[in-house]
Each structure stands twice: as structure tokens, then as C-alpha cells.
C-alpha positions as CSV (number, residue, x, y, z in Angstrom):
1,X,-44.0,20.3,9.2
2,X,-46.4,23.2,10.2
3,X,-45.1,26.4,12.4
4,X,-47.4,26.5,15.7
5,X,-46.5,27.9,19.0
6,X,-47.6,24.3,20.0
7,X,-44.8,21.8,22.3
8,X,-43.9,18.9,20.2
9,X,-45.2,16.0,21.1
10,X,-43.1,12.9,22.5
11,X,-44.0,10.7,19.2
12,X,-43.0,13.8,17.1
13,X,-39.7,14.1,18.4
14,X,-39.1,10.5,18.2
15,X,-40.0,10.3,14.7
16,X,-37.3,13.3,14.0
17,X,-34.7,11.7,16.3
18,X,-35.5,8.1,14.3
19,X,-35.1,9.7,10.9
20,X,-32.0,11.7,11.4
21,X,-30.4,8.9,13.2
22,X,-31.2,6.9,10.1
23,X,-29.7,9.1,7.8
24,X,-26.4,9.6,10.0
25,X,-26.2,6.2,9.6
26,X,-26.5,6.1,5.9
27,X,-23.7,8.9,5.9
28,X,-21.5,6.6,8.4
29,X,-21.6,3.6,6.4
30,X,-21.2,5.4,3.3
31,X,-18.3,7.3,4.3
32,X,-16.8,3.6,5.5
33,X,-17.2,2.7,2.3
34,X,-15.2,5.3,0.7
35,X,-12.7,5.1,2.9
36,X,-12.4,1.5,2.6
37,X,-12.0,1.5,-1.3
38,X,-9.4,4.5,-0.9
39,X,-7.3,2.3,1.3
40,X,-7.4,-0.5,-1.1
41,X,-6.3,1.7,-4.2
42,X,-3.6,3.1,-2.1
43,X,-2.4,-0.3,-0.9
44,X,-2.5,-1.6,-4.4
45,X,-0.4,1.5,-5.4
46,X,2.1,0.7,-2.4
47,X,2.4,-3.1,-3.7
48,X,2.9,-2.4,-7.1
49,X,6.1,-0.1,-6.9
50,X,6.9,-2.8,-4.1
51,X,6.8,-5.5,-6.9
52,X,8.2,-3.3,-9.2
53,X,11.4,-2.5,-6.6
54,X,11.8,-6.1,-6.1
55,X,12.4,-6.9,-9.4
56,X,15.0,-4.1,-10.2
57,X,16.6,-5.1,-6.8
58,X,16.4,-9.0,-8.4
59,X,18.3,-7.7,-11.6
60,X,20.8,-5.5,-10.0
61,X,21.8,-8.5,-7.8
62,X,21.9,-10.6,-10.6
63,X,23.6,-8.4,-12.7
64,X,26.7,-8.0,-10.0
65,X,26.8,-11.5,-9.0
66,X,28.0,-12.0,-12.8
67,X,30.2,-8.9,-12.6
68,X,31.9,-10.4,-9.5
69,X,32.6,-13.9,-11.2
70,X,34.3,-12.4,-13.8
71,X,36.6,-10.7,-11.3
72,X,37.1,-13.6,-10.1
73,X,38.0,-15.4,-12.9
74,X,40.1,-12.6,-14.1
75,X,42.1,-12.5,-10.8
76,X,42.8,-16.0,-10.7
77,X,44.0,-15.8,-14.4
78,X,46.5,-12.9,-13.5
79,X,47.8,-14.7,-10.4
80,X,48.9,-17.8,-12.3
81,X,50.9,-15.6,-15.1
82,X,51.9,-13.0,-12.6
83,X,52.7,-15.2,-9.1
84,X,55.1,-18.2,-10.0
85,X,53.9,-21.1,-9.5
86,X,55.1,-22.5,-5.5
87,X,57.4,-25.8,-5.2
């Protein structure tokens, strides 16, 4: 692009207006882009300790169901030799 004290042309300016527009473009959709993998690595990240919380909830559940049927079988043992039996 030369320096003269000339107006620029209508066809000049377009030609600027077309390539920057082009470029904004490139930077939009590239941006989109970037954004769009970062919210798939953080929602992979979310899902993960998701799956991971899931299955310590699924073991501690488990692990007090059994805790509760051995009460259970323990207070029914001490009923029948505490508690005589009723007539």
C-alpha cells in the first residue's frame, strides 16, 4: 500500500473491508473452536469424578446395607435369649 495524499477509492476500501472481514472471521471461528474443545475437556473432567463419586457412593451403600443385616441378625439373636419366649 503506497502513502499519497490521494482519497481512496470505493473498490480500495472494499477490498480492505473484504479482507479484514475475512480474517475476523477466521479469528471467530477459530476461537469457537477452542472454546468448544475446552468445554469438552472440562465436561469430561466433571463426568469422570461423577463416575468416580458414583461408585464410592455404590460401595458405601453396599457396604452399610451389610453392616445393617448384621444388626439385624444380632438383635434378633439377643431378643430370643434375652426376652422369654410369649405363651
Amino acid at each position: 500500500m503506497s502513502k499519497t495524499n490521494e482519497p481512496a477509492s470505493e473498490l480500495f476500501v472494499k477490498e480492505i473491508v473484504e479482507k479484514t472481514e475475512g480474517k475476523l472471521r477466521q479469528e471467530i471461528e477459530n476461537s469457537k473452536e477452542e472454546l468448544g474443545n475446552e468445554i469438552k475437556k472440562g465436561h469430561n473432567e466433571v463426568m469422570k469424578k461423577l463416575d468416580e463419586e458414583q461408585i464410592t457412593l455404590s460401595y458405601r451403600v453396599s457396604e452399610h446395607t451389610d453392616q445393617l443385616e448384621n444388626h439385624e441378625k444380632r438383635i434378633k439373636k439377643i431378643e430370643e435369649t434375652a426376652l422369654p419366649p410369649s405363651a
